[in-house]
C-alpha positions in Angstrom: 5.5 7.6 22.3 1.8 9.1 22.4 1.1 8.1 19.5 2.9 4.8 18.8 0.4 3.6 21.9 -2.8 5.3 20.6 -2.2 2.9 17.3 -1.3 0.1 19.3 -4.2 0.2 20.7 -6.2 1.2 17.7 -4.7 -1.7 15.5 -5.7 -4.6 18.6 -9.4 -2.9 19.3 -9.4 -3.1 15.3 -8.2 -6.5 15.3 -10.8 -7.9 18.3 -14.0 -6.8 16.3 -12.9 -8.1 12.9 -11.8 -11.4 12.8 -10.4 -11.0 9.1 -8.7 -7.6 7.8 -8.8 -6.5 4.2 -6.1 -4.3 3.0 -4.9 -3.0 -0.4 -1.1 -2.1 -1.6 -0.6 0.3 -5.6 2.4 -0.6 -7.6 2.7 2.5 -10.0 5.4 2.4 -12.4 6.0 5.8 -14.4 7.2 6.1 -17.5 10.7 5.5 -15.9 10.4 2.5 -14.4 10.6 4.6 -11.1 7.9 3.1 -8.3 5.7 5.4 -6.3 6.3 4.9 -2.6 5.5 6.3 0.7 6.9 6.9 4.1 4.0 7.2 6.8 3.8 8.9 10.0 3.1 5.8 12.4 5.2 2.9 11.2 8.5 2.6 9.9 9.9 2.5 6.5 8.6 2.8 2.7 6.1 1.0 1.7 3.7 0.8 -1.4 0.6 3.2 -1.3 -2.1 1.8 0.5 -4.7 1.3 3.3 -7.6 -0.7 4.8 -11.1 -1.7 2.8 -13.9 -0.6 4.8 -17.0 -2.0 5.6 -19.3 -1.5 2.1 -16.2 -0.7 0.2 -15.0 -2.7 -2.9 -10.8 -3.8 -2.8 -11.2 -1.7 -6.5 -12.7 1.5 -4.9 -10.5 1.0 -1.8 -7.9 1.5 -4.3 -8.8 3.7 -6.0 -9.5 5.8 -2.8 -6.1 4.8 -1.3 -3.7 5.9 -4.4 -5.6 9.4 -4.2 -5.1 10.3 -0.6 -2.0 8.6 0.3 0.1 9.7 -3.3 -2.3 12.0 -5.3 -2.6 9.8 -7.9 -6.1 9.3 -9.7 -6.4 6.2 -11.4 -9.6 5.4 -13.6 -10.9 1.8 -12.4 -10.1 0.9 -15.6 -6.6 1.6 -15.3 -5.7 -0.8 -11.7 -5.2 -4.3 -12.8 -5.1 -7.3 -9.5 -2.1 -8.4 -9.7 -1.9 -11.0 -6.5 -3.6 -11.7 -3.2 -1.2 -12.1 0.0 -1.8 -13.0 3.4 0.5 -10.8 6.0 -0.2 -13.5 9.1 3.0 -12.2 11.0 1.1 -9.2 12.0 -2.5 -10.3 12.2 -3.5 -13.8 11.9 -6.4 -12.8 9.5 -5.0 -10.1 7.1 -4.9 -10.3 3.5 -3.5 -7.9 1.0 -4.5 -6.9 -2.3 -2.1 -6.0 -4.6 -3.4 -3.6 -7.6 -1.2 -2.4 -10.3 -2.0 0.9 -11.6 -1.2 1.1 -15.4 -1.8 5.5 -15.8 -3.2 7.7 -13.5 -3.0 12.2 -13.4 -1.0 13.9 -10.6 -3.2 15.8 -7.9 0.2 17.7 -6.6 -1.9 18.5 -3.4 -4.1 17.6 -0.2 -2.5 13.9 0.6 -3.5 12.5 3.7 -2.4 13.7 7.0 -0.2 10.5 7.9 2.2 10.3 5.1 5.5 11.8 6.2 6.9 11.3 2.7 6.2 9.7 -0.9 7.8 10.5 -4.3 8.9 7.8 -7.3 11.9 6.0 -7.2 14.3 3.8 -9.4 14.4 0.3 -9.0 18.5 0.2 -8.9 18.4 3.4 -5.9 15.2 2.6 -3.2 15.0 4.6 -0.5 16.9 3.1 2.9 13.8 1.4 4.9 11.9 0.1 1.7 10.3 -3.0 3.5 11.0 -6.2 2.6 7.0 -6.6 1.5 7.9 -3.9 -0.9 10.9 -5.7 -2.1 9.2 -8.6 -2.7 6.2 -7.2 -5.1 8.9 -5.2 -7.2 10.4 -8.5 -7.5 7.6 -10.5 -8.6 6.5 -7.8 -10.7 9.8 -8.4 -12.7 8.7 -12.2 -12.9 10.1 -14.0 -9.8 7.6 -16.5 -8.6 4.1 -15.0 -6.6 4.8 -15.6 -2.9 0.7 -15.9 -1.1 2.8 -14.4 2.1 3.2 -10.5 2.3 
């Protein structure tokens, strides 16, 4: 309860000194076709690695950053590929998303970032229960439905 309050407030003070949020989701494939996603400590369900672009920070190294801490996967800049731009206005009435698709990264089996409860690859045909409908969507479109702009 604790802490679904302290990131309440966190996300609104967040949202009253920026007028526009930047964010960045990873679609990794492996060699399975099986996607890497990730279950995080403060909000429900599994979603694609990700995270906020900070202030002086590129949606490439954001990334880049993001896929490392949240999955352990390092991906060379070359390697990420933007794939679409989305706006998620149901929870923020400036947010935009970024949507990279990694192409090869390594494994770094250890030190992932203190709020993921969860991650691992998964086939298409067998996603884990809770894989948002965001999620859903990208996997989609990266089979070749029609880009939605909406998250």
């Amino acid at each position: 309860m604790l802490k679904s309050l302290t990131t309440t407030a966190f996300q609104t003070w967040f949202r009253l000194v920026r007028g526009t949020t930047l964010g960045v989701r990873i679609l990794a494939l492996d060699g399975d076709n099986r996607v890497c996603l990730v279950r995080h400590t403060y909000i429900p369900g599994w979603h694609l690695p990700g995270g906020g672009v900070e202030r002086g920070e590129s949606g490439l190294d954001a990334a880049i950053k993001e896929a490392r801490e949240e999955a352990g996967l390092i991906v060379e800049p070359v390697q990420f590929e933007l794939r679409s731009i989305h706006t998620n206005f149901a929870h923020f009435k400036g947010d935009h998303i970024l949507l990279y698709r990694a192409h090869s990264w390594t494994n770094m089996p250890t030190n992932r970032a203190h709020e993921i409860a969860e991650y691992g690859f998964f086939a298409l045909s067998d996603l884990p229960l809770g894989t948002t409908q965001g999620t859903k969507n990208r996997l989609a479109e990266a089979a070749g439905a029609p880009i939605s702009p909406i998250w």
